[in-house]
Every structure is written in C-alpha cells, then in structure tokens.
C-alpha positions in Angstrom: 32.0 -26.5 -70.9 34.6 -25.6 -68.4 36.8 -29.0 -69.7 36.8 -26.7 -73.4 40.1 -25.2 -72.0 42.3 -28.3 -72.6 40.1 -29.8 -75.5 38.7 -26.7 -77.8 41.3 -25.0 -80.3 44.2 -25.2 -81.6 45.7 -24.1 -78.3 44.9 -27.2 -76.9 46.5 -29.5 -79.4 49.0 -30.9 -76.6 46.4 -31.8 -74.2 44.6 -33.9 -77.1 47.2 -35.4 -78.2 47.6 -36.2 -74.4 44.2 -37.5 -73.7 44.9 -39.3 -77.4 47.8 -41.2 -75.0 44.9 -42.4 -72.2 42.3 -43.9 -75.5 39.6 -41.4 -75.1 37.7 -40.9 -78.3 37.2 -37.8 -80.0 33.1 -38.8 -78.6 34.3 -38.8 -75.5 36.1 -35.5 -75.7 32.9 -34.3 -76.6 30.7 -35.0 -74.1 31.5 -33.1 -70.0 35.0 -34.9 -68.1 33.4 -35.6 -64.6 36.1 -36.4 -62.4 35.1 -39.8 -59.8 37.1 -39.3 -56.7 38.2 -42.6 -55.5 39.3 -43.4 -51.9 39.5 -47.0 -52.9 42.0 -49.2 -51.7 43.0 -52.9 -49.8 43.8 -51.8 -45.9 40.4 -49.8 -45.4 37.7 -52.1 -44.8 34.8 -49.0 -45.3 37.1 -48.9 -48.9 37.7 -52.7 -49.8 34.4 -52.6 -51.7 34.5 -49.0 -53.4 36.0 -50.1 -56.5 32.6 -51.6 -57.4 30.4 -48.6 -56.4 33.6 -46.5 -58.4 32.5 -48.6 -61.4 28.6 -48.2 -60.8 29.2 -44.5 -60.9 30.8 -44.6 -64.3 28.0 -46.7 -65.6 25.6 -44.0 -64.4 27.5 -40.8 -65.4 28.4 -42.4 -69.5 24.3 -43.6 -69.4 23.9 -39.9 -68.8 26.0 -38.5 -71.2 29.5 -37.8 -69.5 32.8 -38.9 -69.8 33.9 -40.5 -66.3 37.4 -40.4 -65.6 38.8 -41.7 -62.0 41.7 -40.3 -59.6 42.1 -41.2 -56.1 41.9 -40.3 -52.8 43.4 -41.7 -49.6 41.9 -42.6 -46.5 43.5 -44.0 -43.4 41.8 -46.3 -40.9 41.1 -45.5 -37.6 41.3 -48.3 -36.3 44.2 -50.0 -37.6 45.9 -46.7 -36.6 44.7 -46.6 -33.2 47.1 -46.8 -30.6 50.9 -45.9 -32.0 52.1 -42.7 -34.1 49.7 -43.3 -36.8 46.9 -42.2 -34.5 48.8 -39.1 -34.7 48.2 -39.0 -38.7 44.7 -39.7 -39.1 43.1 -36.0 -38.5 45.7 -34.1 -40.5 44.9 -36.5 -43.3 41.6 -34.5 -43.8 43.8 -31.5 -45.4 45.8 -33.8 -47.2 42.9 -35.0 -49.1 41.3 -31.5 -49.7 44.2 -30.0 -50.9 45.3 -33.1 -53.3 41.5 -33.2 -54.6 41.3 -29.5 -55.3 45.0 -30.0 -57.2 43.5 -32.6 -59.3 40.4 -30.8 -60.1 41.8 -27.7 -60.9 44.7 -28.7 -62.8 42.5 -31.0 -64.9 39.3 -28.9 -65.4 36.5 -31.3 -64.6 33.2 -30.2 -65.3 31.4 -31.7 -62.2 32.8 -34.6 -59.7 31.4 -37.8 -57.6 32.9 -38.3 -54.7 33.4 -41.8 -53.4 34.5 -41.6 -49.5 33.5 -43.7 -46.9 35.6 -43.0 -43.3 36.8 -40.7 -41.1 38.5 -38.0 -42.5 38.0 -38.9 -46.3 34.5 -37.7 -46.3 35.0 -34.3 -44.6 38.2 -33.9 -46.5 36.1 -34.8 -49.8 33.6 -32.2 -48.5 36.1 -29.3 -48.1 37.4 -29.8 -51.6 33.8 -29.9 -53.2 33.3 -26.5 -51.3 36.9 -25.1 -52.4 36.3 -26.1 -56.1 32.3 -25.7 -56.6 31.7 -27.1 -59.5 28.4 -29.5 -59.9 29.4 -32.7 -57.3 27.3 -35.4 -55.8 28.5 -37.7 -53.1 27.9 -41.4 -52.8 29.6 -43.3 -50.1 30.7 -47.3 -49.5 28.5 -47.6 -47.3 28.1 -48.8 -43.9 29.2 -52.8 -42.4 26.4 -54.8 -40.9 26.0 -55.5 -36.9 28.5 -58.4 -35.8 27.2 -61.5 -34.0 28.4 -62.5 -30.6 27.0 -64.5 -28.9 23.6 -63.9 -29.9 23.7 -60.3 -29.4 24.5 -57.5 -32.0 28.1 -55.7 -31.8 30.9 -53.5 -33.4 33.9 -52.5 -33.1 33.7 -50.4 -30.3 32.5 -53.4 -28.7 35.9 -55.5 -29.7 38.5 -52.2 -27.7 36.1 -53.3 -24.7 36.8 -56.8 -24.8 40.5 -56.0 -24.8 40.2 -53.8 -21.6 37.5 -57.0 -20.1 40.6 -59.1 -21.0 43.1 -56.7 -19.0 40.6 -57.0 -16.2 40.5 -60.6 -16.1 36.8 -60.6 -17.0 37.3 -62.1 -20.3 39.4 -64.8 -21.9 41.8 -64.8 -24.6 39.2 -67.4 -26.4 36.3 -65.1 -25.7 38.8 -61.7 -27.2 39.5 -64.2 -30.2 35.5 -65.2 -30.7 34.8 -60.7 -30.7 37.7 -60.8 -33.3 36.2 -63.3 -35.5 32.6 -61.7 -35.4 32.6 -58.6 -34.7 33.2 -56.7 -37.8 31.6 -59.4 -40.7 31.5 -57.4 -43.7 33.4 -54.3 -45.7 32.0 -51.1 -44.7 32.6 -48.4 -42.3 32.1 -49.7 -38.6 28.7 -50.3 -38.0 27.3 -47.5 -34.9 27.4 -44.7 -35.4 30.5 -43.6 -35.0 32.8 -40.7 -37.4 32.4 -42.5 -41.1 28.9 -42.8 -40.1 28.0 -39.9 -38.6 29.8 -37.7 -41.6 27.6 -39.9 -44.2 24.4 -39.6 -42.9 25.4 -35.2 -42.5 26.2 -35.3 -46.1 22.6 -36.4 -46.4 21.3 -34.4 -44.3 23.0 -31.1 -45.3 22.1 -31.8 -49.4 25.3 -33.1 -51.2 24.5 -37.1 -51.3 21.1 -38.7 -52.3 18.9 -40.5 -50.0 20.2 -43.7 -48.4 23.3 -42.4 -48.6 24.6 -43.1 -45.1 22.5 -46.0 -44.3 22.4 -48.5 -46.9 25.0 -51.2 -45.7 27.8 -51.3 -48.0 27.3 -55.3 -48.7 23.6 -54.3 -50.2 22.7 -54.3 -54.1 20.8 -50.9 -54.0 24.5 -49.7 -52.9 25.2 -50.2 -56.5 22.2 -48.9 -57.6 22.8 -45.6 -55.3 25.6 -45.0 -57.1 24.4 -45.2 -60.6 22.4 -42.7 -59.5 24.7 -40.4 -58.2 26.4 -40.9 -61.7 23.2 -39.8 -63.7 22.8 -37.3 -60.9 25.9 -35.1 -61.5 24.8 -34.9 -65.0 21.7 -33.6 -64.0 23.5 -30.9 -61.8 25.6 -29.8 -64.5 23.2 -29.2 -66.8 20.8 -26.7 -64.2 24.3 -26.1 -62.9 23.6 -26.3 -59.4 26.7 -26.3 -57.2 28.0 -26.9 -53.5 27.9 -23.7 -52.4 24.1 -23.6 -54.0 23.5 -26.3 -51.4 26.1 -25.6 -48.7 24.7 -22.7 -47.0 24.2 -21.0 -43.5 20.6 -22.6 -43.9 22.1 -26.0 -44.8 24.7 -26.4 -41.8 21.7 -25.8 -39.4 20.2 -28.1 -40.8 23.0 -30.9 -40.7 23.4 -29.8 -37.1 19.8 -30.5 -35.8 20.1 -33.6 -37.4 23.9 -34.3 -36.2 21.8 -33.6 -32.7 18.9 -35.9 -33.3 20.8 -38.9 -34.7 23.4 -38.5 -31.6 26.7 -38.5 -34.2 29.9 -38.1 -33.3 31.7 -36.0 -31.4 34.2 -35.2 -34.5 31.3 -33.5 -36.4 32.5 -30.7 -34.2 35.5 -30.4 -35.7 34.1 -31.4 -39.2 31.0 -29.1 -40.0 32.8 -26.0 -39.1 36.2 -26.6 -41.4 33.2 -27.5 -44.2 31.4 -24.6 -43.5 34.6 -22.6 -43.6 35.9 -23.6 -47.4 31.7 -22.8 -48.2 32.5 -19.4 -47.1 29.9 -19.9 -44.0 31.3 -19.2 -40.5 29.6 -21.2 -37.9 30.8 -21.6 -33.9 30.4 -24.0 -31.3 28.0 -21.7 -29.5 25.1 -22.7 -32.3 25.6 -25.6 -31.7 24.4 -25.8 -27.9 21.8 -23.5 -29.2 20.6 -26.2 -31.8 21.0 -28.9 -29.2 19.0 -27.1 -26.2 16.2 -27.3 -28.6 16.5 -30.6 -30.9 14.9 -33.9 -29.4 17.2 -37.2 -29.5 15.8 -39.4 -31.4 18.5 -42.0 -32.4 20.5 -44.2 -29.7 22.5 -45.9 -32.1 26.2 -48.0 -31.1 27.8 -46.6 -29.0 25.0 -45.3 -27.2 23.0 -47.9 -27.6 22.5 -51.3 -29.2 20.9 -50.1 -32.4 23.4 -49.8 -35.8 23.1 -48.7 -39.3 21.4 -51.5 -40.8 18.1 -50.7 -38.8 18.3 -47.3 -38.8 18.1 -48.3 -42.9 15.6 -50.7 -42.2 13.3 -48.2 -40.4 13.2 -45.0 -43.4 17.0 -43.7 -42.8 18.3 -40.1 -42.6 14.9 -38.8 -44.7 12.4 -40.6 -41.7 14.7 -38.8 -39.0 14.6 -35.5 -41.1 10.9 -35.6 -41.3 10.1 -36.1 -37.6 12.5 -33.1 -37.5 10.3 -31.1 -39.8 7.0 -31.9 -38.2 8.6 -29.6 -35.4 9.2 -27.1 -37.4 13.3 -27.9 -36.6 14.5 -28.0 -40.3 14.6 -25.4 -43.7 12.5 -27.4 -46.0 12.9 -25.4 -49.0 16.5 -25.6 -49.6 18.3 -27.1 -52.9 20.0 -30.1 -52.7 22.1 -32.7 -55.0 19.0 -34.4 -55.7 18.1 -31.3 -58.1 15.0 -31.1 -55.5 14.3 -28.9 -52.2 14.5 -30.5 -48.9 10.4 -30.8 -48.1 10.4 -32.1 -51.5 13.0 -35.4 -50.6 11.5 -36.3 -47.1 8.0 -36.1 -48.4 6.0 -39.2 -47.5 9.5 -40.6 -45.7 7.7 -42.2 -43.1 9.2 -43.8 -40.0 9.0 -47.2 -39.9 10.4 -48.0 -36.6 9.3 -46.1 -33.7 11.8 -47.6 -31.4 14.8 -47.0 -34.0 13.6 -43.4 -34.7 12.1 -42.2 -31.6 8.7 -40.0 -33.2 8.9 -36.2 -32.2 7.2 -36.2 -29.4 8.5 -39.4 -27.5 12.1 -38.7 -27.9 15.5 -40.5 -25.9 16.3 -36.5 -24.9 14.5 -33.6 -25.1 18.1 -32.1 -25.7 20.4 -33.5 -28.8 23.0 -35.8 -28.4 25.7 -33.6 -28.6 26.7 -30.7 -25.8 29.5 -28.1 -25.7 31.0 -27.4 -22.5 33.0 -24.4 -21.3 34.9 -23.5 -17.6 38.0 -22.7 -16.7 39.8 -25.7 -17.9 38.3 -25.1 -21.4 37.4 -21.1 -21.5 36.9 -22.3 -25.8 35.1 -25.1 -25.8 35.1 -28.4 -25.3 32.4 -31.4 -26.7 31.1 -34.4 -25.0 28.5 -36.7 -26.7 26.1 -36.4 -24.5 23.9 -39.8 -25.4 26.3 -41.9 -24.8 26.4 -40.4 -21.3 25.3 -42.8 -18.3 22.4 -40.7 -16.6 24.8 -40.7 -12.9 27.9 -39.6 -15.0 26.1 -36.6 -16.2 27.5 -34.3 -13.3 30.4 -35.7 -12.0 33.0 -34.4 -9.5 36.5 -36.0 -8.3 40.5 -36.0 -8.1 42.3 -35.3 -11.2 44.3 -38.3 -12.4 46.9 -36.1 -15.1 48.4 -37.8 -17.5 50.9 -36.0 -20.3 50.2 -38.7 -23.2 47.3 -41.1 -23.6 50.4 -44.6 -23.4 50.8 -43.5 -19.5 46.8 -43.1 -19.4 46.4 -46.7 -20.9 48.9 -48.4 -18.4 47.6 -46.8 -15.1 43.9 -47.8 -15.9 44.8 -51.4 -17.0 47.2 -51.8 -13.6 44.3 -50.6 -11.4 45.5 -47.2 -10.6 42.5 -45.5 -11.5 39.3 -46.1 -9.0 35.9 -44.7 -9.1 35.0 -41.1 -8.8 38.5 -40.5 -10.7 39.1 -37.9 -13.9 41.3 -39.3 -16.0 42.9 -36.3 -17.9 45.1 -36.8 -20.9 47.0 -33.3 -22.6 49.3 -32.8 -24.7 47.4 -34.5 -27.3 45.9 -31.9 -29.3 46.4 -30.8 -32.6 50.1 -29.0 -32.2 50.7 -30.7 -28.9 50.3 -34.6 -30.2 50.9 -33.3 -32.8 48.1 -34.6 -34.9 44.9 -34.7 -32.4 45.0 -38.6 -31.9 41.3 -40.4 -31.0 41.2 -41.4 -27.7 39.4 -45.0 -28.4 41.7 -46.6 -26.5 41.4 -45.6 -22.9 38.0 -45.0 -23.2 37.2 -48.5 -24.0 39.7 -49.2 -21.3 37.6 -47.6 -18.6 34.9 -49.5 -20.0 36.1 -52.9 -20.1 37.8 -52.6 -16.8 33.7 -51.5 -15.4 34.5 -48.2 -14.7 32.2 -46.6 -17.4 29.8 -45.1 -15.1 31.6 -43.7 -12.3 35.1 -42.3 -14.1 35.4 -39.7 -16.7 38.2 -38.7 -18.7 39.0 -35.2 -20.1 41.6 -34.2 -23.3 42.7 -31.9 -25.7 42.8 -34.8 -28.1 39.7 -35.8 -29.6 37.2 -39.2 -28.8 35.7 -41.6 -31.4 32.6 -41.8 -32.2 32.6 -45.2 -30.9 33.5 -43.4 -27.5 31.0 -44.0 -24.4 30.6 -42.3 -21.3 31.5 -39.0 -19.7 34.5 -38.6 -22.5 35.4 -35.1 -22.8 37.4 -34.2 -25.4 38.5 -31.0 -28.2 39.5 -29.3 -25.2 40.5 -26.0 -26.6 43.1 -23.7 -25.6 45.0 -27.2 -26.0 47.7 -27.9 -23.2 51.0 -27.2 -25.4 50.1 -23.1 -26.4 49.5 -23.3 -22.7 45.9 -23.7 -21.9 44.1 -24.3 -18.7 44.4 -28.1 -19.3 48.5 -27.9 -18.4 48.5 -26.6 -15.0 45.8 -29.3 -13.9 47.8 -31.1 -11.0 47.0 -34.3 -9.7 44.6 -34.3 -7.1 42.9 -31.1 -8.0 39.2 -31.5 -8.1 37.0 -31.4 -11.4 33.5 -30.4 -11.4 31.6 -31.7 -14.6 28.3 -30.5 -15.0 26.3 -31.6 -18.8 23.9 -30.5 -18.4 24.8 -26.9 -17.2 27.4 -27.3 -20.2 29.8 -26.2 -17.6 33.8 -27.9 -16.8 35.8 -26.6 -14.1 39.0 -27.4 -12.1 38.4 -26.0 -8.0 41.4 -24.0 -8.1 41.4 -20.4 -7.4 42.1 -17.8 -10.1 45.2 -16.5 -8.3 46.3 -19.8 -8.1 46.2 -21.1 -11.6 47.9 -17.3 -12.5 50.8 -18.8 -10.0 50.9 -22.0 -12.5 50.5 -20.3 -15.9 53.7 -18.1 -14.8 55.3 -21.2 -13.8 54.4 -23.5 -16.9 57.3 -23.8 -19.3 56.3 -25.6 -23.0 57.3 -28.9 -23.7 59.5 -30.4 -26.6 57.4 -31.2 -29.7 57.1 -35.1 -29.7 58.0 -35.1 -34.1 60.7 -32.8 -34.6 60.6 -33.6 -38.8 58.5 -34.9 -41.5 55.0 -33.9 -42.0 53.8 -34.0 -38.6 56.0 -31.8 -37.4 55.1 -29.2 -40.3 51.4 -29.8 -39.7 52.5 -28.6 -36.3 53.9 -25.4 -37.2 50.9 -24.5 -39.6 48.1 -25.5 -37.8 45.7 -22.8 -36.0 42.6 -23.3 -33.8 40.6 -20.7 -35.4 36.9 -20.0 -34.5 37.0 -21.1 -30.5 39.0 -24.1 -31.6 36.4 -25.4 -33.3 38.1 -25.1 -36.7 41.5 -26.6 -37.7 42.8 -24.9 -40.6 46.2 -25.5 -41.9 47.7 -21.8 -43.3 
C-alpha cells in the first residue's frame, strides 16, 4: 500500500507512535488510509449539510475495508461575496484548494481519496488536485437546494439580484424584496439553476469521477446519504483494480464533459474550469473545441437561468445519465470509457431513460440545434471570449450600439440603477480580469441589474471579468487579452459602436485598425487596485495561458 511508507518498519516508528496520538488501532493501520476531503463548514449554505454526507462516506469506506480519515477544504460563497472585495477572492480560491489538497495528500500518503465539494471553485479546485495527485478518488457532492416558492412560481437566487434591481426601478417593494428573501433559497444546497456549483457537479458526472445522481439529487434528499456511502465503498473498489483520475480524465473524457456542458446549457465558468482540469490531467484542450463541440451538440436543458426549470426536475426526470443517453443515441459521446463507477460509460447510461421530455428535450426535438454555450472572437477579444448562449433572448442574439465604458463593475452598478443606461446600450466593464481586478470578480451584479431595471432584452454588457452562471442575457464575459496587459478591451471609448453577432461567434468594436494602433500607443497601465497580501501576489503569478482560457498560477 502506498500508506506502508509511514506505517511499515521500523523506520516508521515516529509516525506510529504519531497516529498512536490520533487513537487509530493497530487494525486500522492495517487496512488502506483514504483521505475524505471536506469543504464543510457554517457560512456556505451548498456546505452547511456536508458534515453528514462527510460521515456517510466514512460509513461506506470502513464497510468496505478502509480506514477513513478527514482534512478539510475551503470554499467561499459566491454569493455572500458578491458585490465588495471578496468578489475579488472567489476565483483564486480554486488554486488555493488544489494546492492545500495536493499538500495534504502527499505529505500524508493516502491510498485513495473522496472528495466532498459542492460550490464554485471547490469542486474544480478538488478536481485539479485529484488530477495532480492520481491516486484512486471518487467525488460525491452536497448536493443541490430545492426551487424556492414565490408567489406560486418556482425561483432562485438569481431571481432574488433581480428583485433588488426591480426594487432600484421602483417596480418592486421593499415587502415584495423581503417576501424573495424569505423564499427564495429554502434549503442547504448549492443554488438551485443551473448555475457554477451545478454546472461543475453534473461535469464531474459526466466526465467519470462522481457516481450517478451526483449533481442532481438535492442535497436535503435521503439517497444523498445513500450516494455517499457509496462513493465510500466505491473508492475501495478503485483501489483495489487501481483505477485512477488520469484513467478516467482523458482527451476522450473532456469531450465528453463538453458535449454535455453544451447540452445541459452550464455555465459560462466551465470555460475556465475544464481547461485548468484538463491541464493538471496532462490533456491540453482550447476554447476553439469547444465551438466545434457546440456547432454540433443539440440543447437540450433550459434550466434557471435560462429557463424556469432547476435541479430537482432535472433529478426527477433521469438526471445527468438520461441527458448523456439522448447524447449517445447521436452518436455525440465515447461510450467505452472507464469511469469511477469501476464501469465504462455505455455501461452507466444503459437503460437511463428520460422521464421528462420537456425537462430533457429528446434528440431530435432539442431547445437549439447548437449547445448552450458559444465562444466569440473580434477585435475587442482577438482570444476569446464566452457568452452562454441559452440564456440569450432570441433579439439579443446580434446586437449593435454605443459603448457605455466603465473601468470597475461599482461605476457600472450606479449608472444602470440612476437610469443612465437606455436600450440599444453596451455596457462594458474592464479592468476586472484576473490581474486587472485582480481576482476575475463574477459579474452577478449588474447583470441582474439590467434585468430588474427591464433592460434584459435590448442591452448587453461585455467584460474581462467573468458572469455567473445565474447570469441572463447577452453577458459577455472572459474577455481575453484582459484590459490591464493592455488588450483591445482598454481603448474602447465611450460611444464607439459594438457589433455582437452569436451566432457568427463574432465581437467587434467599429473602429478602424489604424485607429485602435493610435490608442494602444497612447494607453498607459493603470495602478493595481491591491498593492499587498494575497491578491496582489495572485496578481503577479497569474498567466492566461492557452488563449486565456486557462488560469494557471506559476
């Protein structure tokens, strides 16, 4: 067993006498030390309930013969750092959690780990370290929250940032803001459309390294608990055929999680996501497969935001398996590839029928021939840049009007809530990108604004910061060469004219080359925002590798 290097010989008489300190038996030092990441703890509501999944997986893993032992991860919420500075430290946690997962892993010697994540950047972060350290690992997740009830209709939380822009519109009362407050997110869980948590739950189905029902089975459910005994008696079985990530995480696996990221409509942050995974597996993948995958992968899923379907009844009608076997009727998927399930792929969406036509759209009827996701490049994003393209009203999806710039998405906030911002505007928000913000802060906020204020359909906004999954409408965002190395984004002036066109993938400011040279030569780099602590060394380190598509900390 790999753990024999701090329990076998004489050599290792310290470490016994160590793990003698914690009360493990000499039968437990027997049997294989799987390591259960926890990103359990009290100011997460997607974590609140993970100590008792935490717990389920140790039943399952000592049933099977292991040892479990806990260590933690940490997760951040979004939401609750949405809108100030610790917007600004939710993406970089991602590499905080790979790296301090990878410590503990290596400098303990686990023989094969469960990972319990549930939101944002946890799971991806959980993902990267279980590439890095390949050893035998399962995933099993908190699982998602059930719909809110307002009245009478099904909602979330992206419906709750709405309100508050209805409110700055006089369209909605204080007493009606409270009422979305009080219902609106009912239960632990991650937020219940399909937003990031979600979107990186049901991939981690999809792509082979959790076990069916993974990312649908609402958190608040009994076969949660069940799921992850499973997972616990799982890993066992991993270690013992000694089946690891990068078994399952290969070139053949990421298109597959991509042509279902397509079909289910996830979020736009997969973007970012699947490549820095793919990247620790030692598979390089670029943002041009993934219009590729798109132009040819149905939408079949128009869950919240995009529509007013959530997780609960994407459960109720078969989950991620249903969705992957419509996929595979088509011929769209690799069906014989291994996955944590100690099975192939054709072998775990067998007989996964779909339940719901109107939740899962069959093959042939889909939402969109084209998946839900589209990469755009012009001369204000010569990389790339990603717009979820479901969520997408059908008149927004080419667009043309005045550039409204704004250096910080504060400014953004405050012009669309005074009024300043009419129809037929882009609203473009820089400096908000991974070295420029620094930390690539979600742009929930003025999204939601242009939303609640009834300017969804006929205003887009464009950034080099990043939109939540909970984002609607022509949001454009990962704009990449970001605005503060000096891309194309920072000599957008206001009034210039912006040409969005979806579905040519195409982005473009009508400004003449010579004249954006004139600008470039012109444009001087601002003062980093965070001159100290972490976020200003995240800053220095970070690189957009791989047409921005990658973040990689060096």
């Amino acid at each position: 067993m790999r753990s024999d290097v701090v329990k076998k010989g004489m050599q290792t008489a310290p470490q016994r006498s160590l793990f003698n300190a914690l009360g493990l038996t000499e039968e437990e030092l027997e049997r294989p030390l799987v390591g259960i990441v926890s990103s359990y703890n009290e100011i997460v509501p997607g974590h609140m309930n993970i100590d008792k999944i935490v717990e389920a997986v140790k039943t399952g893993v000592a049933m099977a013969g292991g040892t479990p032992i806990v260590f933690p991860a940490i997760a951040v919420c979004d939401g609750i750092a949405m809108g100030h500075i610790g917007m600004k430290y939710s993406l970089v946690t991602r590499d905080l959690i790979a790296d301090s997962t990878e410590c503990m892993a290596l400098a303990h010697q686990f023989d094969a780990l469960v990972m319990v994540p549930n939101c944002d950047k946890n799971v991806p972060g959980l993902l990267m370290a279980a590439a890095r350290v390949n050893i035998p690992t399962v995933f099993v997740s908190g699982g998602p929250m059930l719909a809110g009830h307002v009245n009478g209709q099904k909602t979330s939380l992206s419906s709750m940032f709405e309100a508050v822009g209805a409110n700055a519109a006089g369209k909605m009362s204080d007493e009606e803001v409270d009422n979305y407050v009080c219902n609106a997110c009912p239960t632990c869980g991650s937020c219940s459309g399909m937003y990031t948590a979600n979107s990186m739950n049901c991939l981690t189905e999809a792509i082979g390294m959790g076990l069916q029902g993974n990312g649908t089975i609402p958190a608040v459910y009994s076969q949660r608990i069940k799921l992850a005994k499973h997972a616990g008696m799982k890993v066992m079985e991993l270690l013992e055929k000694n089946i690891r990530p990068r078994d399952i995480l290969t070139k053949e696996a990421f298109m597959n999680a991509l042509t279902v990221d397509m079909a289910l409509g996830c979020s736009t942050n997969t973007m970012l996501h699947l490549p820095a995974i793919a990247h620790e597996a030692g598979v390089e993948i670029n943002l041009d497969i993934a219009n590729e995958i798109s132009a040819k992968t149905p939408n079949l899923c128009h869950l919240a935001p995009a529509g007013h379907h959530y997780m609960e009844e994407l459960n109720e009608a078969g989950g991620i398996y249903a969705v992957m076997n419509e996929l595979a009727q088509a011929g769209l998927l690799n069906t014989d590839l291994i996955t944590a399930t100690g099975k192939t792929v054709g072998e775990n969406i067998r007989g996964c029928e779909n339940k719901n036509p109107e939740i899962i759209r069959p093959i042939d009827d889909p939402y969109m021939k084209t998946g839900g996701i589209a990469v755009l490049r012009g001369n204000i994003a010569p990389d790339s840049c990603v717009v979820k393209r479901s969520a997408v009203v059908p008149e927004m999806m080419v667009h043309e009007g005045p550039a409204r710039v704004f250096d910080c998405e504060e400014d953004a906030i405050d012009a669309i809530k005074s009024g300043k911002i009419v129809e037929g505007d882009v609203v473009v928000i820089r400096y908000e990108g991974p070295k420029g913000g620094p930390g690539m802060r979600e742009m929930l906020n003025p999204t939601s604004a242009i939303a609640g204020m009834g300017l969804g359909s006929s205003v887009a906004l464009i950034t080099d910061g990043r939109f939540s999954g909970a984002s609607r409408g022509a949001s454009i965002g990962h704009v990449s060469p970001e605005a503060a190395v000096g891309g194309p984004i920072a000599l957008i002036e206001e009034g210039d004219i912006i040409a969005i066109d979806i579905p040519a993938n195409t982005i473009n400011v009508k400004v003449s080359d010579e004249e954006m040279a004139k600008r470039k030569e012109a444009w001087t780099p601002k003062e980093p925002k965070v001159k100290t602590g972490y976020l200003a060394r995240y800053a220095s380190m970070v690189t957009s590798a791989d047409k921005g598509a990658i973040l990689q900390i060096k």
